[in-house]
BALOBA-1460 file (C-alpha; in Angstrom, 3 decimals):
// residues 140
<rec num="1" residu="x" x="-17.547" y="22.534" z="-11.032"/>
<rec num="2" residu="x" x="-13.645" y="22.797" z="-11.373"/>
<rec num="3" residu="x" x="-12.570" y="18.930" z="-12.871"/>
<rec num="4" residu="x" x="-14.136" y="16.929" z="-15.679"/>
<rec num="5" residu="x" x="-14.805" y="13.197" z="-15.005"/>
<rec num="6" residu="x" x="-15.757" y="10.621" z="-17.058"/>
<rec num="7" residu="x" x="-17.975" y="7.822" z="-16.724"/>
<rec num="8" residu="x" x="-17.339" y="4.882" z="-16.552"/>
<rec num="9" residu="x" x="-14.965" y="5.333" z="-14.167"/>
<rec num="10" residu="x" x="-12.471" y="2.432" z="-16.151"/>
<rec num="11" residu="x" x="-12.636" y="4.696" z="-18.782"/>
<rec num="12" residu="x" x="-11.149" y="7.499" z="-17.574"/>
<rec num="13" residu="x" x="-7.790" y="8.880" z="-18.050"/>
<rec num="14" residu="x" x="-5.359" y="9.662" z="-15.038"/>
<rec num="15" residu="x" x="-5.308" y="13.448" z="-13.858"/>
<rec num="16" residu="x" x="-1.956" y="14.635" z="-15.428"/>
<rec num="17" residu="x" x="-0.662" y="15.178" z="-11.928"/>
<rec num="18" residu="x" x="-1.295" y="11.594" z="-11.077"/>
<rec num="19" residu="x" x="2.288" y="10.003" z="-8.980"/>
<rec num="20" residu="x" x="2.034" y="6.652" z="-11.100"/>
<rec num="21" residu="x" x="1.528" y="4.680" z="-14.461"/>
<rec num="22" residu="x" x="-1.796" y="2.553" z="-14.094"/>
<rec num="23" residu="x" x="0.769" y="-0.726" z="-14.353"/>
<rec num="24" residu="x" x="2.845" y="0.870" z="-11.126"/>
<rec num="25" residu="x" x="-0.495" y="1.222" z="-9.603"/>
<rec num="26" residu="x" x="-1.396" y="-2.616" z="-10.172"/>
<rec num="27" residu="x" x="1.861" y="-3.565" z="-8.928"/>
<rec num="28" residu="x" x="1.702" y="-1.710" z="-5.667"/>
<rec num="29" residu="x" x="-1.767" y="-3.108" z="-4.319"/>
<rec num="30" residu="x" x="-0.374" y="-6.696" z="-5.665"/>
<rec num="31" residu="x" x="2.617" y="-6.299" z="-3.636"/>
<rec num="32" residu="x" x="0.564" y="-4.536" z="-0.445"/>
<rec num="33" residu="x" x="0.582" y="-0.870" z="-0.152"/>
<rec num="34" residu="x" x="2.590" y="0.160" z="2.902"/>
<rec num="35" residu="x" x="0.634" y="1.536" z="6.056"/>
<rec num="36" residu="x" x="1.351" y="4.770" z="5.420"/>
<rec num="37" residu="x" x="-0.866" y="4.857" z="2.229"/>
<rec num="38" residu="x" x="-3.617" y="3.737" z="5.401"/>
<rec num="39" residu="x" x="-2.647" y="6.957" z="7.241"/>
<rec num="40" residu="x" x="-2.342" y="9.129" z="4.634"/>
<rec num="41" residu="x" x="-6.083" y="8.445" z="3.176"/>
<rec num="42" residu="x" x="-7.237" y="9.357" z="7.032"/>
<rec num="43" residu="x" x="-5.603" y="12.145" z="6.515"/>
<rec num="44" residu="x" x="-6.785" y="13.540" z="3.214"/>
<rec num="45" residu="x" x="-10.168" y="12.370" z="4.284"/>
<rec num="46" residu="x" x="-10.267" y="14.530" z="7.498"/>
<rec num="47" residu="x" x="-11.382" y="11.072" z="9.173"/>
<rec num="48" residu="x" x="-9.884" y="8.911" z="12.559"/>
<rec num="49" residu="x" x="-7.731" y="5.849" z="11.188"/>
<rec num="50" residu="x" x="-10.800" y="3.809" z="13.566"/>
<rec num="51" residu="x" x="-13.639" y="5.789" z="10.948"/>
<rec num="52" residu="x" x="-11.304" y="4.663" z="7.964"/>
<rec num="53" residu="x" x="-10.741" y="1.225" z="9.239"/>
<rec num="54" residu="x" x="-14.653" y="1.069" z="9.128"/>
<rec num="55" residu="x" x="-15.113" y="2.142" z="5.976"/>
<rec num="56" residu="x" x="-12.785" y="-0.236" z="4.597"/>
<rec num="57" residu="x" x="-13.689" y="-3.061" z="6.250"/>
<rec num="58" residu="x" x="-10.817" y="-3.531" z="8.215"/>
<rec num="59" residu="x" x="-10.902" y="-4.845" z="11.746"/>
<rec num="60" residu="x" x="-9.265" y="-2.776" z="14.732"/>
<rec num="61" residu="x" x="-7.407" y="-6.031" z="15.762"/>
<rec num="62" residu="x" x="-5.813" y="-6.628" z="12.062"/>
<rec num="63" residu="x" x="-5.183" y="-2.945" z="11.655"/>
<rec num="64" residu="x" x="-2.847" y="-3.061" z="14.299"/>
<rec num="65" residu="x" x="-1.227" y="-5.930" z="12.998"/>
<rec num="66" residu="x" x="-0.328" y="-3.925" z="9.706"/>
<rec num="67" residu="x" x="1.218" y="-1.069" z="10.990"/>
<rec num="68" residu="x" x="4.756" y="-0.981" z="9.804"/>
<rec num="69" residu="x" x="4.004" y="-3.398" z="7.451"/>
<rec num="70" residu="x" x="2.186" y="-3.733" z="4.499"/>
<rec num="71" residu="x" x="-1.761" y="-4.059" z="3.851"/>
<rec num="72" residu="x" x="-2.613" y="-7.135" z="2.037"/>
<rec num="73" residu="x" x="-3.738" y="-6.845" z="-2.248"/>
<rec num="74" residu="x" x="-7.288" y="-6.673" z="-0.703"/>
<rec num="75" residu="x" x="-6.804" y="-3.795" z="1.894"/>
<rec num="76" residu="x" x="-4.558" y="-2.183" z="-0.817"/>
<rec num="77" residu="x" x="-7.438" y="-2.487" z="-3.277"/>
<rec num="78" residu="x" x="-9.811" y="-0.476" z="-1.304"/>
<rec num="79" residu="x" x="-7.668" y="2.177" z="-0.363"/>
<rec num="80" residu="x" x="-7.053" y="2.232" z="-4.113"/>
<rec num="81" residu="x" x="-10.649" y="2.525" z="-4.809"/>
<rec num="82" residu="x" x="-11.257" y="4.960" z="-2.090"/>
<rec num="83" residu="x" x="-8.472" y="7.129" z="-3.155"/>
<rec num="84" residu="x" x="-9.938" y="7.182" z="-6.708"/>
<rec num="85" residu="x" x="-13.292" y="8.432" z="-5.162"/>
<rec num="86" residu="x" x="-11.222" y="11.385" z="-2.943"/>
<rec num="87" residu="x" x="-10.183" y="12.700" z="-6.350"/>
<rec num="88" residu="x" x="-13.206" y="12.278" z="-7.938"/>
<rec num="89" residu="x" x="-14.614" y="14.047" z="-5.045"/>
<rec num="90" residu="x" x="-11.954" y="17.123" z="-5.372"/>
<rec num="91" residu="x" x="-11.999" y="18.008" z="-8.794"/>
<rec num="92" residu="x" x="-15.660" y="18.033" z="-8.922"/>
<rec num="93" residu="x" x="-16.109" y="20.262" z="-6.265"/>
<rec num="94" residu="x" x="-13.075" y="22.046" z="-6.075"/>
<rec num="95" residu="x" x="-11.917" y="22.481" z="-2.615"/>
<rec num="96" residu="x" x="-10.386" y="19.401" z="-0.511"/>
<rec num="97" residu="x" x="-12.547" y="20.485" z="2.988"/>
<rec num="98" residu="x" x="-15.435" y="20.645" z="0.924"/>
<rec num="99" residu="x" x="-15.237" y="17.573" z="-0.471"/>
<rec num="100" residu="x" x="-14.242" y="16.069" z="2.996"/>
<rec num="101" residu="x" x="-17.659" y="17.646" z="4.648"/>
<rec num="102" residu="x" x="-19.456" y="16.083" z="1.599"/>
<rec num="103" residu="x" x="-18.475" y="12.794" z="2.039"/>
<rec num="104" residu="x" x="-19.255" y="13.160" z="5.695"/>
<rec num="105" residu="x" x="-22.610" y="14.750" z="5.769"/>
<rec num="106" residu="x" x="-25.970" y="13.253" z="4.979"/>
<rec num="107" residu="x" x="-26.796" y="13.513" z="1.806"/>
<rec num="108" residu="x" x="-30.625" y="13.313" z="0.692"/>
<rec num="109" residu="x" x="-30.262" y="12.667" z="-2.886"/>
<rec num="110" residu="x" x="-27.944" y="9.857" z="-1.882"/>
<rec num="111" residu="x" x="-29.991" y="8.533" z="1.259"/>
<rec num="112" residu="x" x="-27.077" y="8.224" z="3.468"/>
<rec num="113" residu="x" x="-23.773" y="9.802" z="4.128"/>
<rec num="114" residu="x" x="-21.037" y="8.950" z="1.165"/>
<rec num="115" residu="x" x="-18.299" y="7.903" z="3.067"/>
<rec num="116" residu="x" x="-20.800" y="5.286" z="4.724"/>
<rec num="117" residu="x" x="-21.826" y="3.872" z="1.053"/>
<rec num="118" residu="x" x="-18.013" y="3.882" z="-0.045"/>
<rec num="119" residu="x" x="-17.665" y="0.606" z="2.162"/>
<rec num="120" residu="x" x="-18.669" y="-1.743" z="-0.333"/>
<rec num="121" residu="x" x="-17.789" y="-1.467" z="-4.478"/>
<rec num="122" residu="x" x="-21.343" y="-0.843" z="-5.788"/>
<rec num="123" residu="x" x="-21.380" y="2.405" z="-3.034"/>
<rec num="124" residu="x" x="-18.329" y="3.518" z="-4.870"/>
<rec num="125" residu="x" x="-19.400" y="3.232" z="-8.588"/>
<rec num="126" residu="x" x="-23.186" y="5.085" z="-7.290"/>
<rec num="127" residu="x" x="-21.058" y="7.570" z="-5.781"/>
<rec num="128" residu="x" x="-18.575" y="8.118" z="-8.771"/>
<rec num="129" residu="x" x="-22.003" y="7.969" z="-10.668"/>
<rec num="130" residu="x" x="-22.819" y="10.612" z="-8.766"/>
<rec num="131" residu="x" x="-20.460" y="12.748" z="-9.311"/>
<rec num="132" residu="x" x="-20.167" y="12.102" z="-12.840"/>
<rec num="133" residu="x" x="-24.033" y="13.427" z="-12.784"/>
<rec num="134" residu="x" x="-22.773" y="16.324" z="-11.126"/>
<rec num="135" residu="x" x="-20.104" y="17.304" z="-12.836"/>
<rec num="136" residu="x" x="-21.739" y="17.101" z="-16.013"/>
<rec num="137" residu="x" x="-24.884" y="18.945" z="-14.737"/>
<rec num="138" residu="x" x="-27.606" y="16.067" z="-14.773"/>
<rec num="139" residu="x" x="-30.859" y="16.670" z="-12.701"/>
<rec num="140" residu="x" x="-30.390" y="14.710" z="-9.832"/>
């Protein structure tokens, strides 16, 4: 395993390459992220903006109402939180299309497929939990 993690996830520290200050971060879901932070998750996740959507518990019919504008401090919050687990997910095991085809595969330790437990808060802390295990080297 490439990246070190810590758990709880509140507790640790930005990556050093990390675009904002935690209080930038809190501003920009407050205000709404713009749509393109929408797209640009799809795309880092290898997913359809319809899978993502899902995930996020967004409705097709409100989705399109946010393009070119901005996603609401809710929306914004989960992308946040999603985004968080995508880097989790890359520095623990090292290669983005890896950790794309593990959060879309079925996973037996995890009795489902990641990405589908990533659409609620507790499925995010068990899979950060996870990876934490992981990364450190706990029996799982």
């Amino acid at each position: 395993m490439t990246g070190s993690i810590q758990w709880p996830p509140s507790a640790a520290k930005l990556p050093a390459d990390a675009p904002r200050h935690v209080l930038d971060e809190v501003h920009a879901v407050e205000k709404g992220y713009p749509f393109r932070e929408f797209e640009s998750l799809a795309v880092d996740l290898g997913v359809t903006q319809q899978r993502l959507s899902s995930v996020l518990r967004i409705s097709s019919s409100t989705l399109a109402r946010r393009r070119g504008e901005r996603l609401t401090t809710l929306e914004s919050g989960r992308v946040y939180r999603l985004r968080q687990l995508w880097g989790a997910a890359t520095r623990v095991i090292g290669d983005a299309e890896d950790a794309r085809r593990w959060l879309s595969a079925p996973n037996d330790n995890l009795g489902a497929i990641p990405l589908d437990l990533a659409s609620t808060e507790p499925g995010v802390e068990l899979l950060l939990r996870y990876l934490w295990q992981v990364d450190e080297g706990v029996y799982l």
